[in-house]
C-alpha positions as CSV (number, residue, x, y, z in Angstrom):
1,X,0.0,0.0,0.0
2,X,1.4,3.3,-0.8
3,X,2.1,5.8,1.9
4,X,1.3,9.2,2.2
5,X,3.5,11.8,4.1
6,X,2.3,15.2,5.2
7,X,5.7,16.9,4.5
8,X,4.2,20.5,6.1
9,X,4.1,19.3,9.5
10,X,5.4,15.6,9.6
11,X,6.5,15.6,13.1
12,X,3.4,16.8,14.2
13,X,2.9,15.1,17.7
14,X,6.7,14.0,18.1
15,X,8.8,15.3,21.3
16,X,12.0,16.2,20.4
17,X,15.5,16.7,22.3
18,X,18.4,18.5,20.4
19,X,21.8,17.9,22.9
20,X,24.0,20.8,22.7
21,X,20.9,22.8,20.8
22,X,22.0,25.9,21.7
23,X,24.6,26.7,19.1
24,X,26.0,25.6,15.5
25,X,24.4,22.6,14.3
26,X,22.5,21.7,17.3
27,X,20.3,24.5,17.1
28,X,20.3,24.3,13.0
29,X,19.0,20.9,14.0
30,X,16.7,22.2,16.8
31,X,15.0,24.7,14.4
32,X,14.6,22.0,11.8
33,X,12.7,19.7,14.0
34,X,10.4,22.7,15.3
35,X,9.7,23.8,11.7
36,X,8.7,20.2,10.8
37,X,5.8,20.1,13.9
38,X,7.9,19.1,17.0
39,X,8.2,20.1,19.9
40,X,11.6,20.6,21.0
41,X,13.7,20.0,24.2
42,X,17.5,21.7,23.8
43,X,20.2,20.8,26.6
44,X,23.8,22.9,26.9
45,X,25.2,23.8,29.6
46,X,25.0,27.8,29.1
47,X,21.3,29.4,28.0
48,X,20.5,30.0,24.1
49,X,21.9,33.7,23.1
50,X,19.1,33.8,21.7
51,X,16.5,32.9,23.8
52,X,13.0,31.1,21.6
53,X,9.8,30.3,23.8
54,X,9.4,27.8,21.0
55,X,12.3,25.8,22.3
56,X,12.2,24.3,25.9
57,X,15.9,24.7,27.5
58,X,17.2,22.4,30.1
59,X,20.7,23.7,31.6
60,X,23.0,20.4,31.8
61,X,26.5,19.1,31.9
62,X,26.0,16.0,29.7
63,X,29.9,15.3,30.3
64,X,28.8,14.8,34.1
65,X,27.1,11.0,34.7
66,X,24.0,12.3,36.9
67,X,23.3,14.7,33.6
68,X,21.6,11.9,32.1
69,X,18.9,11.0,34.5
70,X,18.8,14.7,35.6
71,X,16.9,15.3,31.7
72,X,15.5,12.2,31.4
73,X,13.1,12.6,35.0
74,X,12.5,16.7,34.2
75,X,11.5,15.7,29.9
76,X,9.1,12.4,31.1
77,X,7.6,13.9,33.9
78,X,7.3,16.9,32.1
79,X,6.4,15.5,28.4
80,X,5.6,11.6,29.3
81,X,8.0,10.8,26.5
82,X,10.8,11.2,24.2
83,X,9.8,10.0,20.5
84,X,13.3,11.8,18.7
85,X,16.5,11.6,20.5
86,X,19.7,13.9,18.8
87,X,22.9,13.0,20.3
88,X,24.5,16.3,19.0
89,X,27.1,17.0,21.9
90,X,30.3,16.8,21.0
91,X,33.1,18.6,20.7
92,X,37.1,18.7,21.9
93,X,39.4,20.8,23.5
94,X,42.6,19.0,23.9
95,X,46.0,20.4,22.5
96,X,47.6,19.8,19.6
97,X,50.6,18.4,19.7
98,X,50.2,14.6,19.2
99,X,49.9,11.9,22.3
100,X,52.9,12.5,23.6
101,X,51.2,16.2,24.9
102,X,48.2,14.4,26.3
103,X,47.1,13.7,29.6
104,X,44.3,11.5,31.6
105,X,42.2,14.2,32.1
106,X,42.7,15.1,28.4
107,X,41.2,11.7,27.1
108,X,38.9,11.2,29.7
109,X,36.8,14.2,29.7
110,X,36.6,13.9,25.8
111,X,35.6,10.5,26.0
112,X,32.5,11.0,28.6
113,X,31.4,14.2,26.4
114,X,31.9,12.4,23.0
115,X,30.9,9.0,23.4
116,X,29.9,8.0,27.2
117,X,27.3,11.2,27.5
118,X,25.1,9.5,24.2
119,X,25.6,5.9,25.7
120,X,23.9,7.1,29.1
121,X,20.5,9.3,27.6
122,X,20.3,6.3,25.0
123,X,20.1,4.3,28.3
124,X,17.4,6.8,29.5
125,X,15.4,6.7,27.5
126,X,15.2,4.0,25.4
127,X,13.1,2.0,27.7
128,X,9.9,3.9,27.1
129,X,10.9,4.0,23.5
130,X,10.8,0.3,23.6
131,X,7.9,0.5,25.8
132,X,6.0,2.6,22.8
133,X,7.1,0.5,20.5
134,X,8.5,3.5,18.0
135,X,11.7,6.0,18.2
136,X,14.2,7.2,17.0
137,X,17.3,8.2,18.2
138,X,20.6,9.8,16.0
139,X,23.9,9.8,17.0
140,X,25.6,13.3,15.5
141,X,29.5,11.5,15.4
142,X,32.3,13.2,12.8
143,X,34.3,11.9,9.8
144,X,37.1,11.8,12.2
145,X,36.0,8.7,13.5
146,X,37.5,7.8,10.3
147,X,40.1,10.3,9.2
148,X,41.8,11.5,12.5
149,X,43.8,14.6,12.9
150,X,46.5,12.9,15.2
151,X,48.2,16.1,15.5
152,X,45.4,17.6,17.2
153,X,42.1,16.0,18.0
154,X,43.0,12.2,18.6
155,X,41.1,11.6,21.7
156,X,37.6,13.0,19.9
157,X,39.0,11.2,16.7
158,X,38.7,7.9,19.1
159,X,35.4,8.6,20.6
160,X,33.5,9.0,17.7
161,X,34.7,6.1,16.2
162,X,33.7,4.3,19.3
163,X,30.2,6.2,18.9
164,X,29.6,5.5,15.0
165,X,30.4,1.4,16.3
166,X,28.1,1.6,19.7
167,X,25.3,3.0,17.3
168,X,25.9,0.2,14.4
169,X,25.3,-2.3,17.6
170,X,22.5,-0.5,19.7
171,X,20.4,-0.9,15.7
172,X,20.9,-4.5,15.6
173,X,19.4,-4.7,19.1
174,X,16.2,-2.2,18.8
175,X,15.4,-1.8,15.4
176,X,13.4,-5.3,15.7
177,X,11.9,-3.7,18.9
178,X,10.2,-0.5,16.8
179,X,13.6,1.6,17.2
180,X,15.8,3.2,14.9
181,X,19.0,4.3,15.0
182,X,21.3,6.2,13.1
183,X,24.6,7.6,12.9
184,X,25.4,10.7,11.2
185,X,29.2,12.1,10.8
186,X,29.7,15.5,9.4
187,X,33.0,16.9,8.3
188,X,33.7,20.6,8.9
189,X,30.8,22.7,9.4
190,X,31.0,26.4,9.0
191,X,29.4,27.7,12.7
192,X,30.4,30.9,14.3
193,X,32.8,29.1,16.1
194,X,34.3,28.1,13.0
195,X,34.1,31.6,11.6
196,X,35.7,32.8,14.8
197,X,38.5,30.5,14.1
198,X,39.0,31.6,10.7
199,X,39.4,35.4,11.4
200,X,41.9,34.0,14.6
201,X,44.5,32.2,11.6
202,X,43.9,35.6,9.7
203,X,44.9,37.6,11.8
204,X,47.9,35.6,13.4
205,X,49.2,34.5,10.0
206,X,48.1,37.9,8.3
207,X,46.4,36.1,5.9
208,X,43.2,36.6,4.5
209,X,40.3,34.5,6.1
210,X,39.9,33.1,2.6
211,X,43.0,32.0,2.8
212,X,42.2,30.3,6.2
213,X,39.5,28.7,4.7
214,X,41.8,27.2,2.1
215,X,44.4,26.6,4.6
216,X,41.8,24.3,6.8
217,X,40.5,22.5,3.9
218,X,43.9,21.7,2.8
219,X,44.8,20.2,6.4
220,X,41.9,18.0,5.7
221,X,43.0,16.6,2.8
222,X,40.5,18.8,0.5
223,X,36.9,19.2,0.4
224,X,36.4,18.5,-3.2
225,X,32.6,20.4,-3.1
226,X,34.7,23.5,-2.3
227,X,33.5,24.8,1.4
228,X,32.6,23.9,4.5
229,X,29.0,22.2,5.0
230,X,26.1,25.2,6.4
231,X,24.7,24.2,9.9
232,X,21.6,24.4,8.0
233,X,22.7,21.6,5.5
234,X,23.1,19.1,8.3
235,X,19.9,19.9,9.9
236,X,18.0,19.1,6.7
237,X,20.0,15.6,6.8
238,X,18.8,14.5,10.3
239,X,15.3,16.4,9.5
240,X,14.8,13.7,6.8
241,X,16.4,10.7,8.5
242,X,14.0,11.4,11.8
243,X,10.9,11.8,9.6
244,X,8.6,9.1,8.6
245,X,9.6,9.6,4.7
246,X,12.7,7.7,6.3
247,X,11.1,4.8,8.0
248,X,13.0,2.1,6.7
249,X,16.4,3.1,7.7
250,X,18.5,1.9,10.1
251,X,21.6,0.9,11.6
252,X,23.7,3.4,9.1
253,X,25.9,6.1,8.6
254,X,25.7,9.0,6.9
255,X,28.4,11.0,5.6
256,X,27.9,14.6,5.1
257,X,31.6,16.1,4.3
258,X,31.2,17.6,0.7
259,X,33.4,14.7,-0.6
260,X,36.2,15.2,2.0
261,X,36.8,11.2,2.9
262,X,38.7,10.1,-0.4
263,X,37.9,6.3,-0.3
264,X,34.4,4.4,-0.6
């Protein structure tokens, strides 16, 4: 039987929560979901800068192990249920430098931000998920997890490779239970951060930020599309995969890098 899909207001009825929705792609994605019918949770640990009534904040320091329940108990007592889950957090601040510069603390922190923080609101609330029969849930992970940038970001390199393998596994155990999962692994992504960091290697090399641009997308091997992806482009990704026009995927990972990984 052929389906029909209202694509004005598809999520209509869904409960949404955005982690780290307060900035760059997280509140790209946040916006996306809203626009689409849901309503939407967003976690960070510092308020929006721009605060929307639209979008319910919770203040939260994912990287923190009580974070997770904290959420969970204020969204289901407060909603009764989570029907989209986006694992955006991420992030890393360790030197660069290669191992020899890193410490415990380094790889520890980025591992419980990165990978451990996910792991634990999956564990949250995938039981009334299962319960309901129907979610899903999308782990935001990085083409690092397959092209690493040693020199500077090998501990987030590590944990999103762990992440993009936990959410492979975590599919083969729910999707027969009414869940899906799915992984999606940008590669740079223009946000203000990024464009803070741009006119930073401007002005220190006294270089245009053009020339930053270029010099970025060279350490990365190229981005044969040209530029960086838009926050905007990545929230139209997980828009579709969360929808019910995506229903029949699961367990896989989508690459959105403009071409940056050179193999298949």
């Amino acid at each position: 039987m052929k389906q029909q899909f209202d694509y004005q207001n598809e999520l209509s009825g869904k409960i949404a929560l955005v982690t780290g929705g307060t900035k760059g792609a997280g509140i790209a994605i946040a916006e996306r979901l809203k626009n689409a019918g849901a309503k939407v949770i967003i976690s960070a640990r510092n308020q929006p800068e721009m605060p929307d009534e639209n979008l319910y904040f919770i203040s939260a320091d994912l990287s923190k192990p009580e974070s997770a329940n904290k959420i969970a108990s204020e969204i289901l007592e407060k909603f009764g249920k989570v029907d989209i889950l986006v694992n955006n957090l991420g992030g890393s601040e360790t030197p660069g430098g290669g191992f020899a510069v890193l410490t415990n603390t380094d790889w520890e922190e980025t591992i419980q931000t990165n990978l451990l923080a996910p792991v634990r609101l999956d564990k949250a609330f995938l039981p009334q998920m299962l319960e309901n029969k129907s979610g899903v849930i999308i782990h935001i992970a990085s083409i690092q997890g397959k092209l690493p940038l040693y020199d500077s970001t090998l501990p987030y390199a590590a944990a999103k490779a762990g992440l993009i393998n936990y959410s492979k596994g975590l599919s083969k155990e729910v999707s027969p239970k009414g869940v899906r999962v799915l992984t999606v692994s940008p590669g740079w992504i223009m946000t203000e951060a990024s464009k803070r960091m741009m006119e930073r290697i401007s002005e220190s090399s006294n270089i245009s930020v053009e020339e930053a641009e270029k010099s970025v997308m060279h350490a990365l091997g190229g981005i044969p599309y040209g530029r960086p992806a838009m926050p905007e482009e990545v929230a139209e990704l997980v828009g579709f995969l969360v929808s019910p026009r995506a229903g029949y995927l699961t367990g896989t990972e989508y690459i959105i890098d403009g071409g940056t990984i050179p193999t298949i």
